[in-house]
C-alpha positions as CSV (number, residue, x, y, z in Angstrom):
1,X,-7.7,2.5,17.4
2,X,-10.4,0.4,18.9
3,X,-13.8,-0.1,17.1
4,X,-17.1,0.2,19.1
5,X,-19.5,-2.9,17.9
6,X,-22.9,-1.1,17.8
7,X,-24.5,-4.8,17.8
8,X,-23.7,-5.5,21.4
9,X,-26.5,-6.2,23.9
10,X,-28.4,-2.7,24.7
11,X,-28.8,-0.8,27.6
12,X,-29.9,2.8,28.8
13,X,-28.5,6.1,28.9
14,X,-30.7,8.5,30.8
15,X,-30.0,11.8,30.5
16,X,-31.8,15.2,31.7
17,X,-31.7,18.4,29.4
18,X,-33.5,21.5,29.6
19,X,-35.7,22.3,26.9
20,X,-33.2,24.8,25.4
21,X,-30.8,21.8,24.7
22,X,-33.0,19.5,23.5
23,X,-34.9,22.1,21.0
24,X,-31.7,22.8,19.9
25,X,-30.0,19.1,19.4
26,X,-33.1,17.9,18.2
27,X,-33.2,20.6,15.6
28,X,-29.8,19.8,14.4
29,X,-30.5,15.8,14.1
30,X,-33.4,17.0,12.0
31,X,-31.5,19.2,9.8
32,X,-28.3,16.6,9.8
33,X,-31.1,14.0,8.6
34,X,-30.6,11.8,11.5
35,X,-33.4,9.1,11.6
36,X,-33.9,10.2,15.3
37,X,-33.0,12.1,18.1
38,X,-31.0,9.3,19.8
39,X,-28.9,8.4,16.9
40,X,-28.1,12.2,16.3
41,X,-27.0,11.9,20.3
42,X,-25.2,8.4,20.3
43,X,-23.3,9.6,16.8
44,X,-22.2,12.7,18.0
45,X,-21.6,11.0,21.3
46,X,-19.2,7.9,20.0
47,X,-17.4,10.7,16.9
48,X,-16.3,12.6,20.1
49,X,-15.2,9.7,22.2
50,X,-13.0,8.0,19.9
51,X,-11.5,11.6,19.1
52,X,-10.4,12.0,22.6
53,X,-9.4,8.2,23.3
54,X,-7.0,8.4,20.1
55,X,-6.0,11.9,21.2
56,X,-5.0,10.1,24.4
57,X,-3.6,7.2,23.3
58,X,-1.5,9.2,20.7
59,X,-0.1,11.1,23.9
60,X,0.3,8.4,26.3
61,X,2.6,5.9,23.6
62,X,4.7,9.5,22.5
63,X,5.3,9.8,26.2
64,X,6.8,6.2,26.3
65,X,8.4,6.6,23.4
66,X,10.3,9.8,24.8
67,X,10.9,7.4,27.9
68,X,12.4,4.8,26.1
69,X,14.9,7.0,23.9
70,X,16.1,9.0,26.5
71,X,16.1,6.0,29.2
72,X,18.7,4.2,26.2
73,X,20.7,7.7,25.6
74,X,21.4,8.2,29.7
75,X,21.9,4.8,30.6
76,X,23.6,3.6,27.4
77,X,26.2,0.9,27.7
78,X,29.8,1.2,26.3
79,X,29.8,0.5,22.9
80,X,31.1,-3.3,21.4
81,X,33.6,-4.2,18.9
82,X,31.3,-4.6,16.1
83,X,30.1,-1.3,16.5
84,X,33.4,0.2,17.6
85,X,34.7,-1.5,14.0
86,X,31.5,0.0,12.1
87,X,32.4,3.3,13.4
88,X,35.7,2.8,12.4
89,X,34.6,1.5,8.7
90,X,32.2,4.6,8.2
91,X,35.3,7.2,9.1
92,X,37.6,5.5,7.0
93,X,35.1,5.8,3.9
94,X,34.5,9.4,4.6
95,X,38.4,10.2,4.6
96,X,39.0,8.4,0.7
């Protein structure tokens, strides 16, 4: 999973609430001991994102994966004399 670098040059997020919302988040950064509103908000913010980009990426490389396995079991080749020979080897031990 990729790591944000919070010491990367700054820039603005502007971002219009009505004063519901912003009692109410401010009230939780208060009670969550956050330093400030805007580190209660870029927190919460960057938790949520990284759940949802590895929630993403966990589906995306399972939906390769399921590509790849059945891609190899529908187009699989004939099997080679070494493996036709291992085959072979593995019946033979299971019939002594």
């Amino acid at each position: 999973m990729a790591t944000v670098n919070l010491n990367q040059e700054k820039t603005r997020f502007d971002i219009r609430l009505s004063k519901e919302q912003k009692m109410f988040f401010e009230k939780a950064a208060f009670l969550g001991d956050y330093r400030s509103f805007t580190e209660f908000v870029i927190k919460a913010v960057q938790e949520k994102a990284k759940k949802i980009i590895a929630e993403k990426e966990k589906i995306i490389a399972s939906q390769r994966d399921s590509e790849i396995f059945f891609d190899a079991i529908v187009n699989s080749s004939k099997p080679n004399n070494k493996l036709i020979k291992a085959a072979d080897k593995y019946k033979n031990h299971l019939t002594k």
